[in-house]
Structure formats: structure tokens, C-alpha cells
C-alpha positions as CSV (number, residue, x, y, z in Angstrom):
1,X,92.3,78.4,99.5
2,X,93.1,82.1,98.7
3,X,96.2,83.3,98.4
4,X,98.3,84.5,100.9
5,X,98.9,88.8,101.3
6,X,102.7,89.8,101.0
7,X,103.8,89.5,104.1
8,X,105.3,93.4,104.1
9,X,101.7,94.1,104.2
10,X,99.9,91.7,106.2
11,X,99.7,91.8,110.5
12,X,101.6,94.9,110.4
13,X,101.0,97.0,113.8
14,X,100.1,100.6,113.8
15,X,103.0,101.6,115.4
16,X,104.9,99.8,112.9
17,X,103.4,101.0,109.8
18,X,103.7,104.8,111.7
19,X,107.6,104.1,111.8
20,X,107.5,102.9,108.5
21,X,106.1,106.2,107.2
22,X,107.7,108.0,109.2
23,X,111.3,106.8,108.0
24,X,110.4,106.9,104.1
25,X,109.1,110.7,104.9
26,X,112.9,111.0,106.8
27,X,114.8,109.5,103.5
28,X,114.1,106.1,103.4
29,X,113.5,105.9,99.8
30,X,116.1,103.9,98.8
31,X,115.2,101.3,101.3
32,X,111.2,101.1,100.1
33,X,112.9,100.6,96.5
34,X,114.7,97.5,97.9
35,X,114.5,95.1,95.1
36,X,112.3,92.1,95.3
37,X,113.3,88.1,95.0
38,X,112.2,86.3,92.0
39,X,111.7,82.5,91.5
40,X,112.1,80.7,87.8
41,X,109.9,77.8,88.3
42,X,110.0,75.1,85.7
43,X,108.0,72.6,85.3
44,X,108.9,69.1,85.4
45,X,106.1,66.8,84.6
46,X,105.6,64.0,81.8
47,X,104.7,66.5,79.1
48,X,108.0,68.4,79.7
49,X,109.7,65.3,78.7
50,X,110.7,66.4,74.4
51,X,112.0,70.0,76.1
52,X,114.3,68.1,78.5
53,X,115.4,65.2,76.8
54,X,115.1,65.6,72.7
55,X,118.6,66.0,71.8
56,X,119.4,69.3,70.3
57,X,116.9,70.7,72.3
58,X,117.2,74.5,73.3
59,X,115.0,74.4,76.4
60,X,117.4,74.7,79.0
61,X,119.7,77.2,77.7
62,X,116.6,79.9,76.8
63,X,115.5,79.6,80.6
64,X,119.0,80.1,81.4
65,X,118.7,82.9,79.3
66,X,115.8,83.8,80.7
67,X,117.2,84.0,84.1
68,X,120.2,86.0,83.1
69,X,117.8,88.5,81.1
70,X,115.6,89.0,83.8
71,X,117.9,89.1,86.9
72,X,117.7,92.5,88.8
73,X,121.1,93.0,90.6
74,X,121.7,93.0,94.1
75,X,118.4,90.5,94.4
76,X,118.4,87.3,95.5
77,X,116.5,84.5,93.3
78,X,115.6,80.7,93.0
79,X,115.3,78.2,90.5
80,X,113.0,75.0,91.4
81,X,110.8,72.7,89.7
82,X,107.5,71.8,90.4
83,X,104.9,69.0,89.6
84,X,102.6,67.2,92.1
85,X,103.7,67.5,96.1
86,X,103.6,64.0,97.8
87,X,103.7,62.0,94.2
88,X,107.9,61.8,94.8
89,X,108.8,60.3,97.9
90,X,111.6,62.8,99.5
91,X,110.7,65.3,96.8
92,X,108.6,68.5,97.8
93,X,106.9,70.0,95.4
94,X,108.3,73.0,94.7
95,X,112.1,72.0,94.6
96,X,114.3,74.6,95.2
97,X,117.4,73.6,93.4
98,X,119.5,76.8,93.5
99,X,119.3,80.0,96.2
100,X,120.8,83.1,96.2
101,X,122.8,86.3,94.2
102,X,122.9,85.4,90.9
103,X,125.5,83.1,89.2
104,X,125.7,82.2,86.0
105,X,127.5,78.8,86.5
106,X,125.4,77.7,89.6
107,X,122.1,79.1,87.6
108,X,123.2,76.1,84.3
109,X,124.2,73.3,87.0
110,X,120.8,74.2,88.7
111,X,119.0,74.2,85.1
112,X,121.0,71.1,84.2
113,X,120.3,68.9,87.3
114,X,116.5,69.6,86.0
115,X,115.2,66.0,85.2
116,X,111.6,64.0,85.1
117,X,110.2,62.4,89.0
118,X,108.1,59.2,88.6
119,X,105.7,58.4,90.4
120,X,106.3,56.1,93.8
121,X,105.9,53.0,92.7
122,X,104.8,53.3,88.7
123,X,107.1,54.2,85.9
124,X,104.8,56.8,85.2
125,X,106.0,60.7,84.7
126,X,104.7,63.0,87.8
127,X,102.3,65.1,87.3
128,X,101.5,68.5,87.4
129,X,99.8,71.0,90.3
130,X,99.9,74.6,89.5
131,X,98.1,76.1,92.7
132,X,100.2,74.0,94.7
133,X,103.4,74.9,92.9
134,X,102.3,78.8,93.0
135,X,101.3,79.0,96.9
136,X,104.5,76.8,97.2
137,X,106.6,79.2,95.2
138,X,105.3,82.0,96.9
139,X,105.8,80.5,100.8
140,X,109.0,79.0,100.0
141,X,110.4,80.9,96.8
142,X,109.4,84.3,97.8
143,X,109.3,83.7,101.8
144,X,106.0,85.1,101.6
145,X,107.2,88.6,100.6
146,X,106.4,90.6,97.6
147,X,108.7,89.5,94.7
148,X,108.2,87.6,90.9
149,X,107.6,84.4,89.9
150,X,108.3,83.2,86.3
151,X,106.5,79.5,85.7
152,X,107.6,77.6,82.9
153,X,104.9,75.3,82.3
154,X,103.5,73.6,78.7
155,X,99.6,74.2,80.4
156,X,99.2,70.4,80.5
157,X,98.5,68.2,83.4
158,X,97.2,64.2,82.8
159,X,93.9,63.6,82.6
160,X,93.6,61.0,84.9
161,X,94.7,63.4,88.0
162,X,92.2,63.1,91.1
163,X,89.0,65.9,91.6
164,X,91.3,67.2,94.1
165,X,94.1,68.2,91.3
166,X,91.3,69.5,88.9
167,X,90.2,71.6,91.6
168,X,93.8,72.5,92.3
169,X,94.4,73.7,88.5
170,X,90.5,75.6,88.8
171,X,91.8,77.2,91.9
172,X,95.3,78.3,90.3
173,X,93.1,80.3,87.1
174,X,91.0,81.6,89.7
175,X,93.9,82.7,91.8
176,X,95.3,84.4,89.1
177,X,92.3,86.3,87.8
178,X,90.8,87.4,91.1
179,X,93.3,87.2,93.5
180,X,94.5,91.2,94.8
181,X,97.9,90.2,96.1
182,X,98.4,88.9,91.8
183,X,99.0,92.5,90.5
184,X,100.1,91.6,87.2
185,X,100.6,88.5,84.8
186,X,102.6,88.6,82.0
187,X,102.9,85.6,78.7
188,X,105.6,84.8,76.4
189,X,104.2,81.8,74.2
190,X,107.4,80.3,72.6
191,X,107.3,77.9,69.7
192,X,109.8,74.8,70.1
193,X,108.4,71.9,68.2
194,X,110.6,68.5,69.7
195,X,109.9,65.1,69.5
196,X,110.5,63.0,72.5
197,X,111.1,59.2,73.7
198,X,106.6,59.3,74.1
199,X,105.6,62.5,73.5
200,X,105.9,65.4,70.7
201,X,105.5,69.0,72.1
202,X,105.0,72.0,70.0
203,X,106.1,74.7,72.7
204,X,105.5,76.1,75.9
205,X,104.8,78.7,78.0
206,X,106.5,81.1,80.5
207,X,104.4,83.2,82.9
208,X,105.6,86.2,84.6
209,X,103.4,86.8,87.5
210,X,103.8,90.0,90.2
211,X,103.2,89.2,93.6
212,X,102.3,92.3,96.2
213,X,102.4,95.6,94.5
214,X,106.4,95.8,94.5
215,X,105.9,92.5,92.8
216,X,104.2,93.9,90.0
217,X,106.6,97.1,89.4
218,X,109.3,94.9,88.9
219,X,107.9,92.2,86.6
220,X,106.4,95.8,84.4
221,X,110.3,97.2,84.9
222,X,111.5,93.8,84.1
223,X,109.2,93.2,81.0
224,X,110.4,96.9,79.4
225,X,114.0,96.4,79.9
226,X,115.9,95.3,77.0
227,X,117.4,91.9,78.3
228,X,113.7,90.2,77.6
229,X,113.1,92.3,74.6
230,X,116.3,91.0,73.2
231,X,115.2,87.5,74.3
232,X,112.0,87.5,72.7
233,X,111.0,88.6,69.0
234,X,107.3,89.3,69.9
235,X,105.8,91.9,72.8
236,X,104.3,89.6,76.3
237,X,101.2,89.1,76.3
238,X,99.1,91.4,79.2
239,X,97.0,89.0,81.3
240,X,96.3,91.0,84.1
241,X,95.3,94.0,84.0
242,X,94.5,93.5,79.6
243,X,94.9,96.8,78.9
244,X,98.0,97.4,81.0
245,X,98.6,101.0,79.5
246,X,98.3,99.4,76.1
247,X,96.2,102.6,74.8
248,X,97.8,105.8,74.4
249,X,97.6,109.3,72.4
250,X,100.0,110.8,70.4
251,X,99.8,113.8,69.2
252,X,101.6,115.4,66.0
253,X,100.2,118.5,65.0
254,X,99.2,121.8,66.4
255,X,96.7,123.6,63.7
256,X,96.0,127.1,65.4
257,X,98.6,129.7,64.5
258,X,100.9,131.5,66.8
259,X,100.4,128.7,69.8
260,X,103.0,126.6,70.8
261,X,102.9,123.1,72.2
262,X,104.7,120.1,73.0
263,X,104.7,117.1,75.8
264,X,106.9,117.8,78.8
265,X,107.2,115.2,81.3
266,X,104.3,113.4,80.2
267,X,101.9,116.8,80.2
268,X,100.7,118.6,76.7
269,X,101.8,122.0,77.2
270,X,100.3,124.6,75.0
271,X,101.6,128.2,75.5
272,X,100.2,131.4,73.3
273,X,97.0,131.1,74.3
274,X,95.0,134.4,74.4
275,X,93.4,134.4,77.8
276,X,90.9,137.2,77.1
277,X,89.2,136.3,73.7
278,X,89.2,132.5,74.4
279,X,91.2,130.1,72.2
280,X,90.0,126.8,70.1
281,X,92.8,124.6,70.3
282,X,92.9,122.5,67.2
283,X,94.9,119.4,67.3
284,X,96.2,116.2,65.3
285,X,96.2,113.0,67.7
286,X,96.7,109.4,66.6
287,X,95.1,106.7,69.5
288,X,98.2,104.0,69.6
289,X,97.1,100.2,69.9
290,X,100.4,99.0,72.4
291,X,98.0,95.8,73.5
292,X,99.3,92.7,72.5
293,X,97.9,90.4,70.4
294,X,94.4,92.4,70.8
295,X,93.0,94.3,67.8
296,X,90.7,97.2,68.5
297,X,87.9,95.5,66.0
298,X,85.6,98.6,66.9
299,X,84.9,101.5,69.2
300,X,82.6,104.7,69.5
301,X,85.0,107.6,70.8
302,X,84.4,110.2,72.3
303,X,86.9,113.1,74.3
304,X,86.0,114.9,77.3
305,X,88.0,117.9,79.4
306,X,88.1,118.1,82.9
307,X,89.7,121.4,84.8
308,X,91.1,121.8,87.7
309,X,89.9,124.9,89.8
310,X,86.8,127.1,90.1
311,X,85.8,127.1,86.2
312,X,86.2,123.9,85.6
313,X,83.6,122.1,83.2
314,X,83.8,125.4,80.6
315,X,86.0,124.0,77.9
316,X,84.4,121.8,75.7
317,X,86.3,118.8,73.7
318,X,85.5,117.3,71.0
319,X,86.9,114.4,68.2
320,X,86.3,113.6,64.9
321,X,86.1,110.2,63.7
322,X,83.7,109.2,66.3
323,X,84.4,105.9,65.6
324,X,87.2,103.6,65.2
325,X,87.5,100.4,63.7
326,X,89.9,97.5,62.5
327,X,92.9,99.3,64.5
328,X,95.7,96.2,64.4
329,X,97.8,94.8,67.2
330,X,101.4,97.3,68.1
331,X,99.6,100.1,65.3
332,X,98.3,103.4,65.5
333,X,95.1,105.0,64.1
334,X,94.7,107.2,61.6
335,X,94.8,111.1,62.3
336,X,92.3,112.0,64.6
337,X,91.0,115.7,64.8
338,X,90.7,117.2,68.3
339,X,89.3,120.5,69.2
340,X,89.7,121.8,72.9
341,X,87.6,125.1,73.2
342,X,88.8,127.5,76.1
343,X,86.4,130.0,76.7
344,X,87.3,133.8,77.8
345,X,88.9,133.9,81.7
346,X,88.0,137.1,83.2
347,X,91.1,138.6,84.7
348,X,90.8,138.8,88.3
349,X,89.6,141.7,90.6
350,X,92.1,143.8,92.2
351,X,95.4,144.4,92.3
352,X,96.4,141.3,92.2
353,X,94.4,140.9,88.8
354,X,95.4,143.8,87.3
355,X,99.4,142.9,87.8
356,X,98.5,139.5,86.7
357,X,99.8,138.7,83.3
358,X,98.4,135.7,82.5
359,X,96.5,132.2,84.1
360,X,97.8,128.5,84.0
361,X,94.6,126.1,82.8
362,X,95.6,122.9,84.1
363,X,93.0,120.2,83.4
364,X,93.0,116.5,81.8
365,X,92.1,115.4,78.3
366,X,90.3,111.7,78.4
367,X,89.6,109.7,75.0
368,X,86.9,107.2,76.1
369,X,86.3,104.5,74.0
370,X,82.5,102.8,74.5
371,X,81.1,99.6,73.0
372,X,84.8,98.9,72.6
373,X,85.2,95.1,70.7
374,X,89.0,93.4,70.7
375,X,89.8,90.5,68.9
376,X,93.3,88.5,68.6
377,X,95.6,89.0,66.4
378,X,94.9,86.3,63.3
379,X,98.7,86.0,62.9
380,X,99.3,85.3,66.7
381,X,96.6,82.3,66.4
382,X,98.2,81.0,64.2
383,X,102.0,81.7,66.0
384,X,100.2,79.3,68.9
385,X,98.3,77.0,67.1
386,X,101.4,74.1,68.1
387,X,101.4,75.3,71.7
388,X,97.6,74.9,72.5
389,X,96.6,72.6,69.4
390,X,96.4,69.3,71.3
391,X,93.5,68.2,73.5
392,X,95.1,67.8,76.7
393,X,95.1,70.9,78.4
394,X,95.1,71.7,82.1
395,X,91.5,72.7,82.9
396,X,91.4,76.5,82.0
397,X,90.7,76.0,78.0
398,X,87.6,74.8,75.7
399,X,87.3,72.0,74.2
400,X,86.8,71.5,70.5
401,X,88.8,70.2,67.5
402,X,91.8,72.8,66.6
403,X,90.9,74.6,63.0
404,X,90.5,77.4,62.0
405,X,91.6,80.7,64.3
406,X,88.8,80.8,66.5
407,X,89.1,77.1,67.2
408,X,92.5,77.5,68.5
409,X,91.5,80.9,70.6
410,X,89.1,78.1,72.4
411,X,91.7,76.5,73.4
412,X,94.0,79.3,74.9
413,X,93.7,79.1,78.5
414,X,91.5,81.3,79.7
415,X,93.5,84.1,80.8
416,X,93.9,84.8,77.4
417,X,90.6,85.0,76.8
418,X,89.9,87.5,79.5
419,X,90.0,90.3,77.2
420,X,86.8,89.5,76.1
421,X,85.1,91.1,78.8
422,X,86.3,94.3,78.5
423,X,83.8,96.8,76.3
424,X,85.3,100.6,77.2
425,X,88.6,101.7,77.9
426,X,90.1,105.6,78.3
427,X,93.3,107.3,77.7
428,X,93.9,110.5,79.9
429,X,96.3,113.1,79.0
430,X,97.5,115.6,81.4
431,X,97.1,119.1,79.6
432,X,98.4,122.8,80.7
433,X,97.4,125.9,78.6
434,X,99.5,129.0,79.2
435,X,97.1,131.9,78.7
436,X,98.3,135.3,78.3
437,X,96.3,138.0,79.7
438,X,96.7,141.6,77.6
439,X,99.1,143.9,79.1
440,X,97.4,147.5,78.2
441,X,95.0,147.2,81.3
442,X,98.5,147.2,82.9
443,X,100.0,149.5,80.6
444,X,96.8,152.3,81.2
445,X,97.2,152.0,85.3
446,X,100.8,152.1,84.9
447,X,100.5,155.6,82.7
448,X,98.1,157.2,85.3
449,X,100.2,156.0,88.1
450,X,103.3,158.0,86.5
451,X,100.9,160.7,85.4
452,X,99.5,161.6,89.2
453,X,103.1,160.8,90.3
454,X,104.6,163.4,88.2
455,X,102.0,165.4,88.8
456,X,102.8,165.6,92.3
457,X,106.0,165.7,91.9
458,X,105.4,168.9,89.9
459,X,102.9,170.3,92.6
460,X,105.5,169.9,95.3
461,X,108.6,171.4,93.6
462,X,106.5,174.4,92.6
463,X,105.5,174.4,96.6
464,X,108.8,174.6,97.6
465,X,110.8,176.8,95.2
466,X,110.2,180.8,95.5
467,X,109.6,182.8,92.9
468,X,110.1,187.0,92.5
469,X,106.9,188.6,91.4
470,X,105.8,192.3,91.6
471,X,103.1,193.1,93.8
472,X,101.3,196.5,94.2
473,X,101.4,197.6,97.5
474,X,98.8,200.4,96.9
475,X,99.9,202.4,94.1
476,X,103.4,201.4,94.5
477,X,104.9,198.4,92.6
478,X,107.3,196.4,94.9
479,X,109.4,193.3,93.6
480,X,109.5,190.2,96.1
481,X,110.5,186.6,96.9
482,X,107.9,184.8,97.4
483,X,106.4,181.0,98.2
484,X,103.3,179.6,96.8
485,X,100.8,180.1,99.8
486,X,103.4,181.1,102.4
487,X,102.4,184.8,104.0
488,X,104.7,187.5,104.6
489,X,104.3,191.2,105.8
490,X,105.6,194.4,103.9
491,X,105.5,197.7,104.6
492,X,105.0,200.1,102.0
493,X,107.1,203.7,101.6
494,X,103.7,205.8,103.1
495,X,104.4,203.4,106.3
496,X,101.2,201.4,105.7
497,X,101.6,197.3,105.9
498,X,100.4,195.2,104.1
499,X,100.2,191.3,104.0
500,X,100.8,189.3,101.0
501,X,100.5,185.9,99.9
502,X,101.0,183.8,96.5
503,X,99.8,180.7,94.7
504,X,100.8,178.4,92.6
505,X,99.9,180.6,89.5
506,X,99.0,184.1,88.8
507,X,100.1,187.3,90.8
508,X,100.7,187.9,94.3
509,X,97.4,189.0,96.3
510,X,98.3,192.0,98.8
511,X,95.9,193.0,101.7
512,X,96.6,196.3,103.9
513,X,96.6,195.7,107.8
514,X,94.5,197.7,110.0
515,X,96.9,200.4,111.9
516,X,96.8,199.5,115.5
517,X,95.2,202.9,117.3
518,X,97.0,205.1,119.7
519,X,95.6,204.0,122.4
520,X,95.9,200.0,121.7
């Protein structure tokens, strides 16, 4: 049976999911941030029988721990157990045995009422059905909503169970892998070897798995927070997605001179750049192997720029090593040389262009990594050996005596495993380049601009401002005020007139009038 869609997201009307939108578009931010129920569900089968009855034995105070660490305030949770529904008479399977706001003491009497079901009618332990206890948890820990479930389990179930349980525990791994409304699985293998009344145990295991995509941001929110880093002394392990963000660039080391850069918010910002002539950006990057417990065995690498806007496609990027190789689990590489080539950007036509003083590149720097090989960590095998060494495991692992490190990876369950299909794998970095377009263009039109200004300036002043010159009315010299190209009529001492007009430079022009006749 597949899994069940969060109910926030399944039969939801138009109108409804219009409303919705339209009141987180209004302010309802807060309320889409609601945080979502979790459920710590422990398993309480046979198996679990050293971690809940060895005296001395720490089980019940980590998950208490657990609980406390991973807690989100002002969100509901459960604790329950689970092993096989219908095995208990008057027992459902899961068992919620504590409901609501967190509370330390009601959290330990829950944890502590925690005991071992047997069978109707057979001293025999109960055992274990993990797709029943996670659609269970899921209907009745998580009301069908979007929330987290952590499941305590050891992986082990009996080997006499019916075809209908083995189908159950194939149906859970499958679930888990391919399942949409599983956004994301976390691991925490813990070592506690303890020696019970029938069985010895070497440890366990405690999944966190995100159900509905609110699910997921809060087990990733839960996982980075320091309550469960404090809790545990090594990083989860990613199940789903494997990579998880587990790749990232770092970058160290800007080689070209008189550029600046530095992240902000995430984005490489490089300023300095000289827009006209092009700039090669030289820089120092380390890749950084977050993924836990893979080791980058190998990879071919190779870096590629894409730019957003009409010229995008004419930078070219390139790294050197252009391979990488034996890069260990929570390490970095060594330095890696990056070139980002920018050619020329013509400064835009027009006004507009010519008052421009520079252009923002924004455009994305992507590391892919092809023929990519991960292995595990040597050191984690052997951390898990006593968790998966025995043979009875719940019908996700190979089969195959436990010896050396790739004998007990065969016997991981298979989520851990999953890795191994993954050959490529990219880290994108957001990139903005600052060019700087030169300013004497501007300068130049700026200089003519005043030039014809003042010019004109000039022209009109001398328009407008009189000026006494001597002009020769005939033979006889006669001093006047005049205006450049304004006319004005004299008459001369004989009687004659005469009309006379200026320029802006040089003498006075005088023309003599034609004497009206007698008889006009």
C-alpha cells in the first residue's frame, strides 16, 4: 500500500487553496510556519529486550534525551511503541503512550512504562512490523498531517514472521526510498553493547524521517540545531536525498589585483571589475566533502558559468585539478584553481549608456562532478560492525558472514547503501561581478556639454549688452550705443540719414537712406 499524502495537501479544493494563497500573500507567514507534530517511536519487540531490561542500561534515558533535544516549542508530540498490530490482544500497534506539549516528567513515566508484549497465548516476545508501525505513526501519530517521526528500532524482526510481515518490512524500505510524501531520512547508529536475560545487542538505530515537505524542513532544522549535535558525537547519516547539500565550495583566495570579493548572503561578490577590457577572475576554491560517512573515492570535475541576461554563455570557466580523488568523509580538497573569464561588455547606446557607470553580471558558477565514485568511511564500518554484525536482520540487508569492511557494508540496510547509485553530483554558486565602465566617455560629453553651454552663454550676453563704437557717417566720425544686430537711424550734420547696424565683432556697418523726393 503506498503511503498516504499529508493531509494539508491532499483533497484540497480550489477555492481553498486560492484562500490559502491568498492569506499567506496578505501576512499569513507566521501561520504557514506553524510548527509540525513529531512522534518518538520505539520499538518494543524481543530484540529490544538487553536495551530495556540489562541493568545499567542507558537506553531509556538517551531517548529521553532525545526527545528533550529534539523538541520544537509550542509543538505538540507523541511517544508510542510499536511491534506487530493484532499479535497483543487490546494492544494496537502503534501505542501511543503519551500526547501533547512537551513535559519532561510525563515524557520519562511514558519512556519508563515502555516494556516487552508477548504474544497471545506463547511466552514468546512480539514481534516487529515497520510499515505498519510507520503508516500507523503517520495516521495516528501525525493525524495524517505533515510532521516527523523518529523510530527507534535495532533493524531486526524474527525470522519466523509470516510472507505477509516480510512483505510488510519490503514495503516499509520501499516506502522510504520511493515514496514523495518521505522528503527526508535521517540515521544516528548508536553503539550500546548490553547483555540481556536471552539476547546480547550491540546497538541500535534511530531514524528521523520527514513526512510532507514541512516534515522535512523541520527534521533538516532539527538535525542542525545544537540539542542533537550535543547528543551525538558523530554527523546523521543522509538517507534521503544522499547528498543532502553535503557538497559545497569554499573559496579563499582572490589572485587578480585591485578586485575585491567576498560571499554576501550566500552570493560571491566580486567588485573592481573593468567592464570595458574584460577581466580574468582568478580564484582559490576548496570542494568541501559535508556527506557523511561517504568518501569522494573519485571524480572528473569540471566548472561551468551560466549568465543571466542577453550575453549570457560569453564567460568561460574553467578548473584545475580536473580530477579529484580520495577526498575523506567531513574534509575538504585541496586548493583548486578557478578561472572565470568575462569578456568586454560594450556600454550601451544612448543616453542611457553613456550616463551609465558600470553593469551588474549576475550569473551562477556550477562544479560538476562526473563518473563520481563514493565509498564509506572505513572507520564508520567499523563504528557499526556491533549494530549490523549479526545475521538476523529485517529484510533490507545482504547476507554473508560479517569480516572485513565490505562484509559488514552488506549488511547495512539498504538505505545505506543507496549511495551507491549516485555517479555525478554539482555544487552551484551564485556569483555577481561589479564591472565598472570608464568614466572619460562621460567626462568628454560632459566637457562639450559645458563648452557649447558656455558658449552660449557667451553668445547671448554679448547679444544683449551694448557696446559704443565709432561709425563714419560719410566723412564724419560719430560715436554710438549700439546692440549686436539691432538697427538704428542717424542723421548726419549735412542732414543726410543713414542706417546702422552692428555685430558681434568688428565695426559698425553704416548705409545712407535714399532722401524721400519733393513730391513723395
Amino acid at each position: 500500500m503506498p503511503l498516504p499524502r499529508p493531509a494539508a495537501a491532499h483533497g484540497m479544493s480550489a477555492f481553498l487553496r486560492a484562500v490559502m494563497i491568498l492569506v499567506l500573500a496578505l501576512g499569513g507567514h507566521a501561520w504557514a510556519e506553524t510548527p509540525v507534530r513529531q512522534v518518538f517511536l520505539v520499538q518494543d519487540t524481543g530484540w529490544m529486550e538487553p536495551f530495556l531490561t540489562a541493568e545499567g542500561s542507558q537506553f531509556r534515558p538517551l531517548v529521553e534525551a532525545l526527545v528533550a533535544a529534539a523538541r520544537v516549542p509550542g509543538a505538540d508530540m507523541a511517544v508510542a511503541t510499536f511491534d506487530q498490530d493484532g499479535q497483543v490482544p487490546g494492544r494496537p500497534s502503534p501505542r501511543i503512550l503519551y500526547d501533547g506539549a512537551y513535559d519532561a516528567a510525563r515524557v520519562r513515566a511514558a519512556i519508563a512504562a515502555i516494556d516487552l508484549p508477548r504474544k497471545a497465548g506463547s511466552a514468546a516476545y512480539a514481534d516487529a512490523d515497520f510499515n505498519g508501525a510507520l503508516l500507523g505513526a503517520i495516521r495516528t501519530g501525525l493525524r495524517g498531517r505533515d510532521g516527523v517521526i523518529w523510530m527507534v528500532t535495532n533493524n531486526k524482526n524474527s525470522p519466523g514472521n509470516s510472507a505477509e510481515v516480510a512483505r510488510n518490512t519490503a514495503a516499509f524500505y520501499t516506502a522510504l526510498r520511493e515514496s514523495d510524501a518521505i522528503s527526508r531520512i535521517v540515521a544516528y547508529p548508536v553503539r550500546m553493547p548490553l547483555k540481556g536475560r536471552n539476547f546480547s545487542e550491540g546497538g541500535f538505530v534511530i531514524y528521523g524521517i520527514g513526512y510532507g515537505a514541512a516534515g522535512g524542513r523541520a527534521l533538516e532544522a532539527a538535525v542542525a540545531a545544537p540539542g542533537l549535535k550535543a547528543l551525538f558525537n558523530h554527523p546523521p547519516v543522509s538517507l534521503k536525498p544522499v547528498l543532502a547539500g553535503g557538497l559545497t565550495l569554499r573559496f579563499d583566495r582572490l589572485d587578480t589585483g585591485g578586485l575585491q570579493a567576498g560571499l554576501e548572503n550566500g552570493v560571491l561578490v566580486v567588485r573592481g571589475a573593468d567592464a570595458t577590457a574584460g577581466t580574468a577572475l582568478r580564484l582559490t576554491a576548496h570542494l568541501q566533502n559535508g556527506l557523511y560517512p561517504q568518501r569522494v573515492a573519485a571524480a572528473r570535475l569540471a566548472l561551468s558559468w551560466s549568465e543571466v541576461g542577453t550575453e549570457a554563455g560569453l564567460a568561460q570557466a574553467t578548473v584545475s585539478p580536473a580530477e579529484i580523488a580520495d577526498l575523506a568523509s567531513q574534509a575538504e580538497s585541496g586548493p583548486l584553481s578557478v578561472v572565470l573569464t568575462l569578456p568586454p561588455i560594450r556600454r550601451p547606446s544612448g543616453l542611457a549608456g553613456l550616463l551609465s557607470d558600470g553593469r551588474t553580471v549576475d550569473g551562477t558558477l556550477t562544479l560538476r562532478l562526473a563518473d563520481l565514485r563514493l565509498t564509506l568511511d572505513p572507520a564508520f564500518l567499523e563504528r557499526v560492525r556491533p549494530i549490523f554484525g549479526s545475521g538476523l536482520l529485517s529484510g533490507d540487508q545482504m547476507g554473508g558472514p560479517v569480516g572485513d569492511g565490505s562484509a559488514v557494508e552488506g549488511r547495512l540496510p539498504g538505505l545505506f547503501r543507496d549511495y551507491r547509485g549516485i555517479s555525478e553530483a554539482s555544487v552551484s554558486l551564485p556569483v555577481r561581478i561589479e564591472a565598472a565602465f570608464s568614466p572619460w566617455p562621460l567626462i568628454a560629453a560632459a566637457s562639450s556639454a559645458l563648452a557649447l553651454v558656455g558658449a552660449a552663454g557667451l553668445g547671448a550676453l554679448a547679444l544683449a549688452r551694448a557696446r559704443v563704437q565709432t561709425v563714419m557717417l560719410g566723412t564724419v566720425p560719430k560715436r554710438v550705443s549700439l546692440r549686436p544686430y539691432r538697427t538704428q537711424t542717424l542723421r548726419a550734420p549735412d542732414g543726410s540719414r543713414w542706417q546702422v547696424r552692428a555685430g558681434l565683432w568688428g565695426p559698425a556697418r553704416a548705409t545712407r537712406l535714399q532722401e524721400p523726393g519733393p513730391d513723395a
